[in-house]
N, C-alpha and C positions, 0 to 999 in steps of 0.2 A: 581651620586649625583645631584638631582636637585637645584640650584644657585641661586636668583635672585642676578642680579648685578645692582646697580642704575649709573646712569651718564655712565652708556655705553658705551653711543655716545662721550666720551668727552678720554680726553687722556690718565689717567689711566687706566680708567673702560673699554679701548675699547681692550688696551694692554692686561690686566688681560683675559679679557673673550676670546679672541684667548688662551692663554696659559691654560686658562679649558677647553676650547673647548677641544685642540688638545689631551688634556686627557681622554676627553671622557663625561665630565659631561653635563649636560643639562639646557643649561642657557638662563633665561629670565633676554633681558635686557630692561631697563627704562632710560629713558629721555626726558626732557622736549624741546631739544634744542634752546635753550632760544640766544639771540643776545647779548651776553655779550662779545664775540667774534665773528671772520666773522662765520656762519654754517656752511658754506659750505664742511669745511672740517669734522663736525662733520657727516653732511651724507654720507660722502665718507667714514668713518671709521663705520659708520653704515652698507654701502651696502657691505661693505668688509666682517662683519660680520655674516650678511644675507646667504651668501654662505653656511655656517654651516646650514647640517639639524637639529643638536640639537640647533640651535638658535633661539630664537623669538623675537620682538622689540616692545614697545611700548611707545607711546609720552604720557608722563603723567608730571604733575608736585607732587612731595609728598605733598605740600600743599593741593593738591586734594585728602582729605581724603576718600572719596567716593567710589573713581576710588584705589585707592592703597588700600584698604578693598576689594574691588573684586577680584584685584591681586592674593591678599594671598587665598582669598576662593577660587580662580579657580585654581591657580597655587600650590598651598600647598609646598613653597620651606625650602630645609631641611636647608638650611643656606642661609645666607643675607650678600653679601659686600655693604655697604652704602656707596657711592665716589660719590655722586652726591652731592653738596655743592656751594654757590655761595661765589668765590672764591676772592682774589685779596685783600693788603692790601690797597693800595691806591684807588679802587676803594669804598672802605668799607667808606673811609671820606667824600665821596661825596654823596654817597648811604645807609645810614648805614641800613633803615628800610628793602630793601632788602634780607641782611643779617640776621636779625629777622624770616620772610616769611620760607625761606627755611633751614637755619641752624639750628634755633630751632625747628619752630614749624614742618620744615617737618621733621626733626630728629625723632622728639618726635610723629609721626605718624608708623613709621618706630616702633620705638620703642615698642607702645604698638599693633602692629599687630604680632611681632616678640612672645609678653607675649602670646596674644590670639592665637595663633595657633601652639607654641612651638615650637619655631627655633630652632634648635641646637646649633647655631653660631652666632654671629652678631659680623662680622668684620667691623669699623666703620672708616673713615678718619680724622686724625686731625691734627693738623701740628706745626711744629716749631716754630712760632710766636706765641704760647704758653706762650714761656720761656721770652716774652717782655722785662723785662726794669732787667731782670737777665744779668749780664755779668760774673758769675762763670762758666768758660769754662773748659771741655766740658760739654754741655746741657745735665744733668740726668736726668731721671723718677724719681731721688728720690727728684730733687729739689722743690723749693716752684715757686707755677705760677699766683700769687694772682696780679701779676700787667702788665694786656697786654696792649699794648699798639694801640690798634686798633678792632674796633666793629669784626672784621674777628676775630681775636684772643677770643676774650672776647666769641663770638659764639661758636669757636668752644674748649676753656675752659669748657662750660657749655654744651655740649655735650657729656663730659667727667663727669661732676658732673650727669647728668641727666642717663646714662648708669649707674652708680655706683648705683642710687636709685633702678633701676630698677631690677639691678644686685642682689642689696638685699635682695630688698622684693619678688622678684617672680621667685629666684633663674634663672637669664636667664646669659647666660653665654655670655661676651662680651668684644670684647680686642680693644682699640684704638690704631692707628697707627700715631708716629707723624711724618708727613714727613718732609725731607729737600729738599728742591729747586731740584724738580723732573726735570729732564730735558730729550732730545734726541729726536728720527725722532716718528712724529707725535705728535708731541708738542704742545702745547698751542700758540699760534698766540699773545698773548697779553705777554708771559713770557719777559725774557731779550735777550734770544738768539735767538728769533724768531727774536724781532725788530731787534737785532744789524746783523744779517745775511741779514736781507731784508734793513737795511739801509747803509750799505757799498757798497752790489752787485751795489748800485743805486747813492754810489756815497755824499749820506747823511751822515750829522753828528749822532754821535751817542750821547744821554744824557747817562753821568755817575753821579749818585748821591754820594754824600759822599765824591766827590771831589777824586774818586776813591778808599778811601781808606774800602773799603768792604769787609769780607773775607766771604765765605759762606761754606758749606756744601752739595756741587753739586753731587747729584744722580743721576745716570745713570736708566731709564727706565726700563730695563730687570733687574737690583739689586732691586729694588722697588717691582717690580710684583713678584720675587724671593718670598720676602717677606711676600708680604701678601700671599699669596699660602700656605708656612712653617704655619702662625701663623694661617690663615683659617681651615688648614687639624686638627689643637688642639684646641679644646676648651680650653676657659678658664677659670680655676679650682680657688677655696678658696685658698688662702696661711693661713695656719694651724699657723705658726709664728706669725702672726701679730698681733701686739699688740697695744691696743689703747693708751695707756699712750706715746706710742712714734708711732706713727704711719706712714708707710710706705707710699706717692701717690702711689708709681710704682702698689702696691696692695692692696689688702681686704680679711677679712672672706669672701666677698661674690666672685661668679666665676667671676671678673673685673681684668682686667688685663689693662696697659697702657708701649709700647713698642715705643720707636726711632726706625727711620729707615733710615738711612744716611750712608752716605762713609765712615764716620769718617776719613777723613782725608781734613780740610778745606784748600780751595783754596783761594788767590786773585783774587780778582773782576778783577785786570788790569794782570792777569797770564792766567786768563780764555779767556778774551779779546785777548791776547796774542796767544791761541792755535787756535782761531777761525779766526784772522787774518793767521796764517800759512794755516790753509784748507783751505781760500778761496782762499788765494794767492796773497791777498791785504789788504792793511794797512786800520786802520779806521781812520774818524777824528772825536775828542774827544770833547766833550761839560761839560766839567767839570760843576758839578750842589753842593749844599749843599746837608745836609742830608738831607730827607723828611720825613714830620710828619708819624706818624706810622712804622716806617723803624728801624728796628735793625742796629748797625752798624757790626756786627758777628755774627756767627753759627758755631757748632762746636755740631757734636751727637757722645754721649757717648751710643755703641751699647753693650757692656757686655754683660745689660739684655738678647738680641735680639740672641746674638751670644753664649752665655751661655744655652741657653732653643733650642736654634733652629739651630744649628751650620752656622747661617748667616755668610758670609764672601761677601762683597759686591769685586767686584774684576776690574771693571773700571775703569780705568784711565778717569783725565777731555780730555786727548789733544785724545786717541781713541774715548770717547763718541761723543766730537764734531765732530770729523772727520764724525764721523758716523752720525751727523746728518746732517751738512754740504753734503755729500752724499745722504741723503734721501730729502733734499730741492731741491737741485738741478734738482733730478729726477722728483720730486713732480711738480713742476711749470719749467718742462722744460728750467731751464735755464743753 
């Protein structure tokens, strides 16, 4: 199966394309590797990837409509995971038009090259800050998401409205994935477990917002990539049910689908904290902070859907995964 995978280079997309790799399929990845975090680890997760003879790499931004039009002409791929996105809720308040640049309009380039050259699949990243200023726990597909609370959310809302158009009218078939708070070894540099690992080993405080009182919906890497794999290898099909007068988000007449993907089992912020001090083997010290704007104060994913259609069972423990990542740091930066 030819793949392209976007954001590659970055911590999803770089997990994901080893686990197609080692299946066999043939995957072209993309990335812009942009400095939104340090790169550097982003080319180490690239030249790892390289090794693969079914892999090939190139530095593009999807804004660059041009360049991702040739893509598709030269590459003709039979499905599309799209996980290249500029991410970060708090980065999003200080930046918001960036978020514009590549969540919409490079989505929406993705999009109609998937119409013109007939994907099979367009697996799409969205995320949990979705469900904003919601606090009916746990977070359904079937709820209403009409009030995010940050340009990152509100982006990738409209990411989800924008696949369903397309979904409609040019019958393309396309399933959003929302994530919750992806974590583990090869992680995002700018996440919470990255800082709160690199600022203990050294001795720093660490900022807890919310005044600790946080619960999240911490995903283990390998449950994640699990995921999108299950929901990639299906297209997604009409729901024949549905009906407008009461109308489902989760689905459509048309092949749109939109699935959670979390542990479903939320943790505390100061329990999480808690396992990560046991792997390192030393205590943090805490900097209690307020909530910050854009910042949910919970999470909690209601997988059913997910687990119902694809027999998802995500099966990580928070205190294994850390360990596990806390192991791949140490290795990582030799210390």
């Amino acid at each position: 199966m030819k793949i392209l995978v976007t954001g590659s280079a970055g911590f999803i997309g770089s997990m994901l394309s080893f686990k197609l790799l080692d299946r066999g399929d043939e995957i072209l990845g993309i990335d812009n590797h942009n400095n939104y975090y340090d790169p550097k680890i982003k080319e180490v997760r690239m030249k790892r990837l390289k090794k693969y003879s079914n892999y090939k790499h190139l530095r593009i931004d999807l804004a660059d409509k041009k360049s991702l039009d040739e893509i598709f002409i030269n590459y003709k791929p039979q499905k599309v995971v799209n996980l290249a996105a500029q991410a970060g809720v708090r980065y999003s308040i200080q930046n918001p038009l960036a978020y514009i640049n590549s969540n919409i309009l490079g989505f929406t380039h993705i999009l109609e090259n998937c119409r013109i050259h007939k994907v099979e699949h367009l697996v799409y990243a969205s995320t949990s800050s979705v469900y904003g200023a919601n606090t009916k726990m746990p977070f359904s597909e079937h709820d209403n998401i009409n009030h995010p609370l940050s340009v990152y959310a509100a982006s990738k809302i409209s990411n989800e409205l924008i696949a369903h158009a397309y979904s409609h009218l040019y019958e393309l078939s396309t399933t959003g994935l929302r994530f919750f708070t992806v974590y583990g070894p090869w992680g995002r540099p700018d996440m919470a477990l990255f800082k709160f690992t690199e600022a203990i080993l050294n001795n720093k405080p660490i900022d807890v917002f919310n005044n600790g009182k946080h619960t999240r919906d911490f995903t283990y890497i390998d449950d994640i990539v699990e995921g999108v794999i299950k929901t990639l290898d299906v297209p997604a099909t009409s729901n024949r049910d549905w009906k407008s007068d009461i109308p489902d988000p989760a689905s459509s007449k048309a092949p749109w689908k939109i699935y959670n993907i979390g542990n479903n089992k939320p943790v505390k912020l100061m329990d999480y904290i808690d396992a990560l001090e046991k792997a390192l083997g030393k205590k943090a010290k805490i900097n209690f902070l307020p909530l910050q704007p854009g910042d949910v104060a919970d999470t909690y994913a209601n997988v059913d859907n997910l687990s119902r259609k694809f027999n998802y069972k995500p099966s990580t423990s928070v205190n294994v995964g850390v360990s596990q990542f806390v192991k791949w740091y140490r290795d990582y930066y030799q210390i």
